[in-house]
C-alpha positions, 0 to 999 in steps of 0.5 A: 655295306657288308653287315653280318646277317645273324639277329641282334648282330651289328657288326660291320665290315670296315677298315680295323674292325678286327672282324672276318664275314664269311658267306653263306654256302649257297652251292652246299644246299645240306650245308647251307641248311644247317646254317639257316637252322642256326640262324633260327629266322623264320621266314628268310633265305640268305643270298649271295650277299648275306654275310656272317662274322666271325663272332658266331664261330668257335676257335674249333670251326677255324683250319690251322694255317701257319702264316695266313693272314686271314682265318679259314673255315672248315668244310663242316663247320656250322655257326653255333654263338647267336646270343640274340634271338629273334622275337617270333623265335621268343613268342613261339618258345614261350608259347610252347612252354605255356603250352607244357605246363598246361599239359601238366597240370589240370585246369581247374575253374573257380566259381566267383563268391555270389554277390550280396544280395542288398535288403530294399530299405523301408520306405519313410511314412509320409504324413498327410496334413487335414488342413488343405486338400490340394497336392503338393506340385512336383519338383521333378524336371523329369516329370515335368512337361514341357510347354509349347513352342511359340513362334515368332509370328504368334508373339508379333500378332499379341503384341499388336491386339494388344496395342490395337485394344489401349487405342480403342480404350482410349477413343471410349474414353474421349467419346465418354468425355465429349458426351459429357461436354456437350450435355453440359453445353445444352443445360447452360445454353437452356437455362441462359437468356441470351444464347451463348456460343461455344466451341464444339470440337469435333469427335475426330479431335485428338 
């Protein structure tokens, strides 16, 4: 599909569109120049393909041809109407205007205001109390230190000297008991006249 080759242009060729596309001078190499200067895209070279329409022409660049069906160009004439300009075009306008008005006023640096130099605030008195000599114990996590890691097999071995320390407090308690039992058995079987016999149990007893 032909297209016309000018930025911001959409114009196509097809059937009542009511526009002409005119080539690029390819064999004319200073008129083909003057054509890529008026198209201003930087970095692009028509080809046999590249078109442009009629609507960046003016009546003056048309050949008088009674009759004719469609306009001719004159051999001079060049494409002037390009309302759109390409974006590096804009940037490199802009830039050189910037740059003028660089030129043309001096620059001049204004220092910034120094900043406000804060007064410390006074510290608060603190008041020590005569009545206790301890200190006061620090609520800063900051500051606080961090108590040490137990492992697992730490925490299993207290809990079984533990359990092993109520047995042996339980076997003292059943041998204290038996002493008792068997030193009342010998003052009964003494102060008796006939002997009177008694279960013992055993110091395995549960």
């Amino acid at each position: 599909m032909t297209v016309c080759a000018a930025y911001g242009c959409k114009n196509r060729l097809s059937k009542g569109c009511g526009k002409h596309f005119f080539r690029f001078p390819i064999k004319n190499p200073e008129k083909l120049s003057k054509w890529i200067a008026a198209v201003r895209r930087q970095s692009w070279s028509p080809t046999i393909y590249s078109r442009l329409c009629s609507d960046h022409f003016t009546e003056a660049d048309y050949m008088l041809r009674p009759g004719a069906s469609s306009p001719y160009l004159r051999t001079d004439a060049v494409p002037s109407i390009f309302p759109g300009f390409p974006p590096s075009l804009k940037t490199s306008t802009k830039k050189k205007r910037n740059e003028k008005i660089l030129a043309a006023e001096p620059f001049i640096i204004v220092p910034e205001p120094p900043a406000p130099v804060r007064e410390p605030k006074p510290a608060e008195p603190t008041l020590a109390s005569t009545d206790h000599t301890y200190s006061a114990v620090s609520n800063d996590k900051e500051n606080a230190v961090p108590a040490p890691a137990v492992s697992p097999a730490t925490i299993k071995m207290r809990k079984k000297i533990k359990r092993l320390q109520k047995q042996v407090l339980r076997q003292r308690n059943k041998i204290k008991t038996m002493k008792l039992l068997l030193s009342q058995l010998r003052k009964d079987l003494a102060d008796s006249e006939h002997p009177i016999y008694y279960f013992i149990p055993s110091a395995d007893f549960q």
